[in-house]
C-alpha positions in Angstrom: 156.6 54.8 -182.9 156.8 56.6 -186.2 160.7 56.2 -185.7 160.7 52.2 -185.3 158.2 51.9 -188.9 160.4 53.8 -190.6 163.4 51.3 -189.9 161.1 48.7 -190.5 159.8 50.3 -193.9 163.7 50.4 -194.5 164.1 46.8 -193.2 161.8 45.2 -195.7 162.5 47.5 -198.9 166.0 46.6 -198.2 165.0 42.9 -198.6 162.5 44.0 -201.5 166.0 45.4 -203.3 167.8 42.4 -203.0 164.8 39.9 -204.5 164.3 42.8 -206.9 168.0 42.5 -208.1 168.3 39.0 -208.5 165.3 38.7 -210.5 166.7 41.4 -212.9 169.2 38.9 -213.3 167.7 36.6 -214.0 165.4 38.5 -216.2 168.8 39.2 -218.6 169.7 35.8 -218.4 166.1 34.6 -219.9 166.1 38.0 -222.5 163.0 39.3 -220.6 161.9 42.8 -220.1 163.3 44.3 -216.6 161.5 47.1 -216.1 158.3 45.4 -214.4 160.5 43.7 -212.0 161.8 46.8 -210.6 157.8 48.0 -210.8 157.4 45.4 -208.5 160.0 46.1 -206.2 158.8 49.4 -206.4 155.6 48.6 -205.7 156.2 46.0 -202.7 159.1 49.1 -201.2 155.8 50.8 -200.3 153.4 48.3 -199.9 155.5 45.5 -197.6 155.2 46.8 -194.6 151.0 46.1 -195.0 151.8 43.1 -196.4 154.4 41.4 -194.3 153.3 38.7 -191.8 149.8 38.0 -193.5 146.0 38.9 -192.7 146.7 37.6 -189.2 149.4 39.9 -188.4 147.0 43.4 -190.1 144.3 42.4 -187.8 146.3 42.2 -184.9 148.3 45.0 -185.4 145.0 46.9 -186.0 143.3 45.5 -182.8 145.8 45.6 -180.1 148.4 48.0 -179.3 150.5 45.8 -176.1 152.1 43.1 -177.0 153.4 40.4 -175.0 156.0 40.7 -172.5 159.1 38.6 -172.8 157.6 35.7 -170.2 160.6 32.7 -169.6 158.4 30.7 -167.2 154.9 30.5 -166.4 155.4 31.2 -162.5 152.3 32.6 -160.7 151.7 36.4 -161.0 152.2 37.8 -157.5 150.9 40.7 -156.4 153.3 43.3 -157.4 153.2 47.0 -155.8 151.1 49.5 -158.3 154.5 51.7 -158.7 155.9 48.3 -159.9 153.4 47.4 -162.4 153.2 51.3 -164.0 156.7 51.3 -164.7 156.4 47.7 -166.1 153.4 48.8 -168.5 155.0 52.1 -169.5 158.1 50.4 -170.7 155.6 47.8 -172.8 153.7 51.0 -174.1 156.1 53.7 -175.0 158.7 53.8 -176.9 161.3 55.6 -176.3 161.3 57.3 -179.5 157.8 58.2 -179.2 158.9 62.0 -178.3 160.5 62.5 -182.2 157.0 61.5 -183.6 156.0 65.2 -184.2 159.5 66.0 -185.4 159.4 63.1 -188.0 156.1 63.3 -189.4 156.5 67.6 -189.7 159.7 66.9 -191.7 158.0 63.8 -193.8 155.2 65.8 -194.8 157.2 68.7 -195.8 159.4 66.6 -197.6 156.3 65.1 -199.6 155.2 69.0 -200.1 158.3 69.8 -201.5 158.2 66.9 -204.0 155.6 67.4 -205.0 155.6 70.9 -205.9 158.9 70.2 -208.1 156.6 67.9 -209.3 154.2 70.2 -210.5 156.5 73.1 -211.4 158.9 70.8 -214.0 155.3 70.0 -215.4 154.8 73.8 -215.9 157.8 74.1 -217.3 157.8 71.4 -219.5 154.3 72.9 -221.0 156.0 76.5 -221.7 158.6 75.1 -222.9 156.8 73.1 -225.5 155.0 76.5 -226.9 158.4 77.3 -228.0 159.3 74.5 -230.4 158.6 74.0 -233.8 155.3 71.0 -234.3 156.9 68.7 -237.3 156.7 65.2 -239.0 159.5 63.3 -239.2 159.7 59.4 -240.6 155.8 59.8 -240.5 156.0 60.1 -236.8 154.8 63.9 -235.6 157.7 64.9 -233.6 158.8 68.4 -231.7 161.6 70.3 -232.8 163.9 72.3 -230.2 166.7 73.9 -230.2 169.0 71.5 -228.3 166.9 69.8 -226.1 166.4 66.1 -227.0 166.5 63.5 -228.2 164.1 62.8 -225.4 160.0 62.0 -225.1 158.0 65.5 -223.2 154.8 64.7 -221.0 153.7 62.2 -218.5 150.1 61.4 -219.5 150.1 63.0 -223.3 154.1 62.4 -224.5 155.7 63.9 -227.4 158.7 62.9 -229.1 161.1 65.8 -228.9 164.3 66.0 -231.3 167.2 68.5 -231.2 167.3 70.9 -234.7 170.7 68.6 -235.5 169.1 65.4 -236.0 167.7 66.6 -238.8 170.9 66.5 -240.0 172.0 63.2 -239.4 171.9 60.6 -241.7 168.8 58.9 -242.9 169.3 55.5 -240.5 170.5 57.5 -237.8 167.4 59.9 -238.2 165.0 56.4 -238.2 167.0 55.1 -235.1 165.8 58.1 -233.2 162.7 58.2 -234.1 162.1 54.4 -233.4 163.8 54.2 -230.5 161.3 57.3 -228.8 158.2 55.8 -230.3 159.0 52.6 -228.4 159.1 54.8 -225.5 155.8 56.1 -226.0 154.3 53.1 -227.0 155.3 51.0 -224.4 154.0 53.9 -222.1 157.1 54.5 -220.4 156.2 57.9 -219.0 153.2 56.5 -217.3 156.2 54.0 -215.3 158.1 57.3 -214.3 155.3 58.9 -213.4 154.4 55.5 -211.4 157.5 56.2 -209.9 157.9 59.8 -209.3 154.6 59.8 -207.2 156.1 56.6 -204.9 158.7 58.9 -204.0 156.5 62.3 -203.2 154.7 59.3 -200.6 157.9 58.2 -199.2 160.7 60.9 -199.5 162.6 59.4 -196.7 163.3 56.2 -198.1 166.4 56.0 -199.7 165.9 52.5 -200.8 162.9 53.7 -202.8 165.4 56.1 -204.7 167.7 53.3 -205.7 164.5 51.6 -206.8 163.5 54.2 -209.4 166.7 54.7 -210.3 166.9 51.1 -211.5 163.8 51.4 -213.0 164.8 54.0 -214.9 168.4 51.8 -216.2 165.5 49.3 -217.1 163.4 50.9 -219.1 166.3 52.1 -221.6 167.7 48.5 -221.9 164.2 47.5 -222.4 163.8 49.9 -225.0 167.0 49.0 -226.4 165.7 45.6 -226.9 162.7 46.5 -228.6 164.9 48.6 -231.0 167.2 46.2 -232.2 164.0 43.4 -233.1 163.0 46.2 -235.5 166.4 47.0 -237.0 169.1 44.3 -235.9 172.0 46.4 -236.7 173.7 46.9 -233.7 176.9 48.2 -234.4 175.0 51.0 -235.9 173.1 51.7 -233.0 175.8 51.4 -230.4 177.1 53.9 -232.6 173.9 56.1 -232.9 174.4 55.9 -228.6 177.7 56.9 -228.2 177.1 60.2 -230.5 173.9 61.4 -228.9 175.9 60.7 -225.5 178.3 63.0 -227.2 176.1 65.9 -228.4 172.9 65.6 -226.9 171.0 67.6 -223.7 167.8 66.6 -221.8 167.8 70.7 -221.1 166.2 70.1 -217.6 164.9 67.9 -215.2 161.6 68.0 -217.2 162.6 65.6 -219.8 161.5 61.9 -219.6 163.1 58.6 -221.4 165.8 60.6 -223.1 168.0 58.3 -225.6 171.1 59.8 -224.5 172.6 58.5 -220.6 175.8 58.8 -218.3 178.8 57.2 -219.5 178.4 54.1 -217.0 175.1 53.5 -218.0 175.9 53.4 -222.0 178.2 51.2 -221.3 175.8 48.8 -219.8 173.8 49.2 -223.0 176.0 48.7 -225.6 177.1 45.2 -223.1 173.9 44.4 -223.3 173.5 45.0 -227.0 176.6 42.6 -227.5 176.7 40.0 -224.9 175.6 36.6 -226.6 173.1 34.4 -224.1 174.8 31.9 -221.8 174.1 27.9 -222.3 171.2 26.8 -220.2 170.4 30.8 -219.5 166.9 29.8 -218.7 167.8 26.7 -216.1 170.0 29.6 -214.1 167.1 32.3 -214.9 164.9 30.0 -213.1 167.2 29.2 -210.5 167.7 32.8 -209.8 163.7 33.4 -209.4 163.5 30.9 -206.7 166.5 32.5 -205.3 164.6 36.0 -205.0 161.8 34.6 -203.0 164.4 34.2 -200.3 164.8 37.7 -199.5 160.6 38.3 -199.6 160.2 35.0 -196.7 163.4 36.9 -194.4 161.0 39.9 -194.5 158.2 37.7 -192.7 160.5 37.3 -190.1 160.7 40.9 -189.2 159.5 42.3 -186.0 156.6 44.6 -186.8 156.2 47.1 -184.3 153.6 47.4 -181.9 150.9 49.2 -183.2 148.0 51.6 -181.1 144.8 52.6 -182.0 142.1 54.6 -180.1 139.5 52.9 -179.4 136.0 54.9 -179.8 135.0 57.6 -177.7 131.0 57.4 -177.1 130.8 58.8 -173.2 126.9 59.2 -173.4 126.9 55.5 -173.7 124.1 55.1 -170.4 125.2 53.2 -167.0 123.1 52.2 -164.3 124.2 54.3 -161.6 125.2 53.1 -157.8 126.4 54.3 -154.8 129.3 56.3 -155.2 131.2 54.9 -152.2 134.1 54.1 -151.8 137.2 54.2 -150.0 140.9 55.0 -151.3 141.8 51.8 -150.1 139.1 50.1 -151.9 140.0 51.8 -155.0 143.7 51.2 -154.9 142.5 47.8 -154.3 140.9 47.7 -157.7 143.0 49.3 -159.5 146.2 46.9 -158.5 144.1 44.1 -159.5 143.4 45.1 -162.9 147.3 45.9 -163.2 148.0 42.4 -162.5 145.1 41.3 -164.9 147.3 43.0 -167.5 150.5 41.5 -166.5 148.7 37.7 -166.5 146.6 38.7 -169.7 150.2 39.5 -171.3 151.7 36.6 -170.1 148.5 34.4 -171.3 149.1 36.0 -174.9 152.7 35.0 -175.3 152.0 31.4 -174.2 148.6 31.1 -176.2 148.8 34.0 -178.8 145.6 35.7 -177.5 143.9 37.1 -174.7 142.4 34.4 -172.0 138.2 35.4 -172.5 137.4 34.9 -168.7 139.2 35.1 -165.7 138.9 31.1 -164.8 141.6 30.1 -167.8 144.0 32.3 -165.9 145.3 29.4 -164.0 148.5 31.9 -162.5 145.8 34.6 -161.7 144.4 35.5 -158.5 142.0 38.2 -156.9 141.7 38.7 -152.8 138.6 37.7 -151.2 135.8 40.2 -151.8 136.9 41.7 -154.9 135.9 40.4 -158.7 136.7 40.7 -161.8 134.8 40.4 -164.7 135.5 40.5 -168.6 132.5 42.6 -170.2 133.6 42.0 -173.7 137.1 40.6 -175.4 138.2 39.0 -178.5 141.6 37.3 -179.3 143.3 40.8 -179.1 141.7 42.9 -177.1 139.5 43.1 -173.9 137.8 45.4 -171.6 137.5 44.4 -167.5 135.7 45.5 -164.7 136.8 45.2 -161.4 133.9 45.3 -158.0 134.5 45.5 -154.3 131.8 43.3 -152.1 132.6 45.9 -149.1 131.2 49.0 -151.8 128.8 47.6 -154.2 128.2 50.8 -156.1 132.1 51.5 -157.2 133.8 50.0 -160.4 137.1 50.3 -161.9 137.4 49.5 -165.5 140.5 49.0 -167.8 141.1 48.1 -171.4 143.5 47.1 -173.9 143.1 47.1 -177.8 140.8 48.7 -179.6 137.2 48.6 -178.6 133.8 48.7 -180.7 131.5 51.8 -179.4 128.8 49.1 -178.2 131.5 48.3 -175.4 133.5 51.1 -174.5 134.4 51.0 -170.9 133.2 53.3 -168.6 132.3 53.2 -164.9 129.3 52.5 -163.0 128.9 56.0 -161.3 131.0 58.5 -162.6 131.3 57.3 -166.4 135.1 57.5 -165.8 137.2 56.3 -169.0 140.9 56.2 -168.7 143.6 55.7 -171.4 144.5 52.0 -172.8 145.9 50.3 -169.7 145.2 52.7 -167.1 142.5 51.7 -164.9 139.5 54.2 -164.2 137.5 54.1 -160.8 134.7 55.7 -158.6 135.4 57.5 -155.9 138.4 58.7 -157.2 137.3 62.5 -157.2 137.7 63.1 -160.8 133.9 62.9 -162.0 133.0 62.9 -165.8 129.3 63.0 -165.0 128.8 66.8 -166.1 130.9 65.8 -169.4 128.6 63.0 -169.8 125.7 64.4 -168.9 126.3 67.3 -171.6 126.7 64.5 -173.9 123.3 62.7 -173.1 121.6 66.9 -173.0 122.4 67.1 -176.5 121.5 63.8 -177.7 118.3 64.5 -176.6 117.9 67.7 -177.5 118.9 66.9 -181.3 116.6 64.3 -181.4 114.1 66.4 -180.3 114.9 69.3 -183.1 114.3 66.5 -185.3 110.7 65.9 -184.3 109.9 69.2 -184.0 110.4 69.4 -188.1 109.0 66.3 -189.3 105.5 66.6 -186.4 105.1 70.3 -188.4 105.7 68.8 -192.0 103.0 65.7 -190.9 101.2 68.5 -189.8 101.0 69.9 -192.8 100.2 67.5 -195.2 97.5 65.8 -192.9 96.5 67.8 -190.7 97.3 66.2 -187.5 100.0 66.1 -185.2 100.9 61.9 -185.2 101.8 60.6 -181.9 104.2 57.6 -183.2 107.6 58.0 -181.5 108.7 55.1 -184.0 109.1 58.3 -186.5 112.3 59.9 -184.4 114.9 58.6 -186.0 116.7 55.8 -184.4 120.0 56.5 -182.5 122.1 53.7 -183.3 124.4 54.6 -180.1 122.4 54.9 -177.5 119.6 52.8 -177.2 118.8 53.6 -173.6 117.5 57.0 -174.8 113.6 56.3 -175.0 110.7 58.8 -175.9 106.9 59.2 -175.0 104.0 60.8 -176.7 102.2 62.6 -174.0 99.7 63.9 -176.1 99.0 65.1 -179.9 96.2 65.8 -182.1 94.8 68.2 -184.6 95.6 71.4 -182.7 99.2 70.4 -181.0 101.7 67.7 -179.3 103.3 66.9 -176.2 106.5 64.6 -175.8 108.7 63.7 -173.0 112.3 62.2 -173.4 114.1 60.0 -170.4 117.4 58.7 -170.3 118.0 55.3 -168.5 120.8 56.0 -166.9 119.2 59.0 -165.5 116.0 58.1 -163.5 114.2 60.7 -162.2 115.0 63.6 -165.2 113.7 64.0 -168.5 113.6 66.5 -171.3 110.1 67.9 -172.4 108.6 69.6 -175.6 105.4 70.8 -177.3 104.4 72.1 -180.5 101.5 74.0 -182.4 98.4 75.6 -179.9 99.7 75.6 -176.5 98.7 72.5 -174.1 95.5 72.9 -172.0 97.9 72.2 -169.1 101.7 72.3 -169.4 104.0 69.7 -169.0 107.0 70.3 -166.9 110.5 68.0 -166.5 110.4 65.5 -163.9 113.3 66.7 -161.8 113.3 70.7 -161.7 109.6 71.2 -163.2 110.8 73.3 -166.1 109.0 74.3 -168.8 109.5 75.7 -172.6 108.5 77.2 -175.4 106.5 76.2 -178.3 109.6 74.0 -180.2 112.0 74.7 -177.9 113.3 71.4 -175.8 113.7 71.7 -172.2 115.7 69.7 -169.9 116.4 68.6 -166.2 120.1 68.7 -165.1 121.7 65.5 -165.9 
């Protein structure tokens, strides 16, 4: 799974490259700024693969994890052998590059780590360093001065100009050209941009795309400087000459440094082109042309495959049942269980003709049950559903199955045993596999929180008024099981009784008291247990 985003990721920043590089084009061709194109390109590299396909394609991705099959013809769904339908579902399910998942995300988070410690330590650095050099005003800008390190602006979030001790030497134009061209840096906030960028790639270390991206973005934020330059002092054969001798002499001193005005040989040439290179006729027709060119690349990525995406749906076990007979044969539950498979097969089949889950059984027109046995949808939406399948010969035995994700107000479990299975695998009675003591553990300590809970707020009532009140409206409500229901058995001045049943446990309850001891005790239904003063008691559920 994590293997099939991360060639999608690539997929779409790939496309997000393209668009990004015609729009720089046509950003030169218009004499507009380039760095926030490739901010956007930046931007979308990490955000597209959210984006891509629209709200409907987040909210399906979020709330189903199978797909549809690839279905050719609507022939009826036979009745396929179970060993025939598991291997069909696995192959829908798993991918099989599920197994480097650990692998992957172990080597992307280290990856991040490392980052983002050099990161942190070229901050450090950066601050020592600064300690060391000499605080000065130059051209009534106040300015660093280090030994050979510049001419470059220091700091992400607080940036200082810093100038090498030899450009104090240089002539008087020269000196203002350096000075103007790294207080257009920090004006313009171009620090902030790398820092912008710098953090995009401690998030995604793995794409290389992203690297090109920032690497662009760093090309445009010195031609955009550049440009601001030369509207403040149009001499631009002084400048191009100001460029080539920094390139000559000058040093960044370390990976610390941020928009330094010297650059690699192939980029100064780029500059000094674009310095010199007079505007084309009808530059802004072609500019334009070019922007509608680089919304071609952006509607391809729509037409990406996103990959099937699973969530887990909400575990809430001590949701209460009704409980049956827990009788059932193999048969019977075999029977079940290779109905539900084919329910997922037709469901599958229903979502690639219809794009969403059939809500009942009867719009299942190539769908069919034997005689005696039912199925029955107890909740759905357009991506995902839980079903329950009954046997008329064994009235007390389910199976359930679901697919998607699933709110806790419906999470599947069967009629006897609470059985919950995983997404697609079917669950039944009878199977010998109970998860009643899990459950029932569940539903103990439910009860006995709740109970905790009234013990403190009767002795605080108690306390301010005192009388023990007998309202059980006062327990707090539990939002996720409703079936849990408690009874005031007796409370005055001197103490209180309560009893707490579950409903889908007749016949067993919990019991407490508080303050003087009861005239006569109260004991639990089932085993006749009984407690302490603020100490819960409970039947085996």
């Amino acid at each position: 799974m994590i293997a099939e985003w991360m060639a999608y990721w690539l997929t779409l920043s790939a496309l997000v490259a393209v668009a990004a590089l015609v729009g720089d084009r046509a950003c030169r061709m218009a004499r507009r700024p380039l760095r926030w194109v490739w901010m956007i390109g930046l931007t979308l590299c990490v955000t597209a693969p959210f984006a891509a396909g629209g709200g409907r394609w987040a909210w399906h991705a979020l709330t189903a994890s199978a797909r549809a099959l690839p279905v050719h013809h609507a022939a009826p769904v036979p009745r396929l052998p179970v060993t025939t339908i598991v291997r069909i579902k696995a192959q829908h399910m798993e991918s099989p590059l599920a197994a480097l998942d650990p692998c992957l995300v172990a080597a992307w988070v280290l990856a991040s780590l490392a980052m983002a410690t050099k990161l942190v330590d070229a901050s450090r650095r950066m601050a020592r360093a600064q300690r060391d050099w000499t605080s000065a005003t130059v051209e009534a800008c106040p300015v660093l001065i280090a030994p050979d390190t510049g001419p470059a602006v220091a700091g992400w979030l607080r940036p200082r100009i810093v100038l090498p001790a030899w450009a104090l030497h240089a002539s008087r134009i020269d000196l203002e050209l350096i000075v103007l061209h790294e207080s257009e840096h920090v004006r313009a906030r171009d620090p902030r941009l790398l820092l912008y960028a710098a953090a995009m790639v401690v998030l995604l270390p793995w794409n290389v795309v992203l690297w090109w991206l920032v690497h662009r973005l760093r090309r445009a934020i010195e031609l955009d400087c550049d440009a601001r330059v030369l509207r403040h002092a149009p001499d631009v054969a002084a400048y191009g000459a100001l460029l080539i001798e920094v390139g000559r002499r000058a040093t960044t001193g370390s990976a610390v440094m941020l928009a330094p005005l010297s650059a690699g040989h192939t980029l100064l040439e780029q500059r000094i082109h674009m310095m010199t290179n007079r505007p084309m006729r009808n530059s802004l027709l072609a500019a334009l042309a070019l922007c509608a060119l680089s919304a071609a690349p952006a509607a391809a990525g729509t037409l990406v495959p996103q990959p099937a995406v699973t969530h887990p749906a909400i575990h809430a076990p001590w949701m209460a049942r009704t409980p049956g007979g827990d009788s059932a044969s193999l048969a019977a539950v075999l029977a079940m269980k290779s109905a539900l498979r084919n329910l997922i097969v037709a469901q599958e089949q229903y979502f690639a003709e219809h794009g969403q889950y059939a809500p009942d059984v009867a719009r299942m027109t190539h769908y069919a049950t034997s005689a005696g046995l039912h199925i029955r949808f107890t909740w759905s939406s357009g991506y995902a559903y839980v079903a329950t399948a009954t046997d008329d010969g064994y009235p007390g035995a389910t199976c359930v199955v679901y697919i998607g994700w699933i709110p806790a107000s419906a999470w599947p479990a069967t009629r006897v045993e609470h059985q919950t299975g995983d997404e697609g695998a079917p669950a039944c009675d009878g199977d010998g596999k109970s998860a009643h003591a899990r459950w029932g553990a569940y539903a103990r300590a439910s009860i006995v929180s709740q109970l905790a809970r009234l013990a403190a707020a009767q002795e605080k009532a108690h306390a301010a008024h005192g009388v023990y009140p007998g309202d059980a409206g006062q327990i707090r409500a539990n939002r996720f099981d409703p079936a849990l229901h408690f009874t005031f058995l007796q409370a005055d001045s001197a103490s209180w009784v309560v009893r707490a049943a579950y409903d889908g446990e007749p016949g067993k309850s919990c019991v407490m008291w508080g303050g003087a001891a009861p005239a006569s005790r109260v004991a639990t239904d089932a085993a006749h247990r009984t407690g302490d003063s603020d100490t819960p008691v409970c039947d085996d559920f």
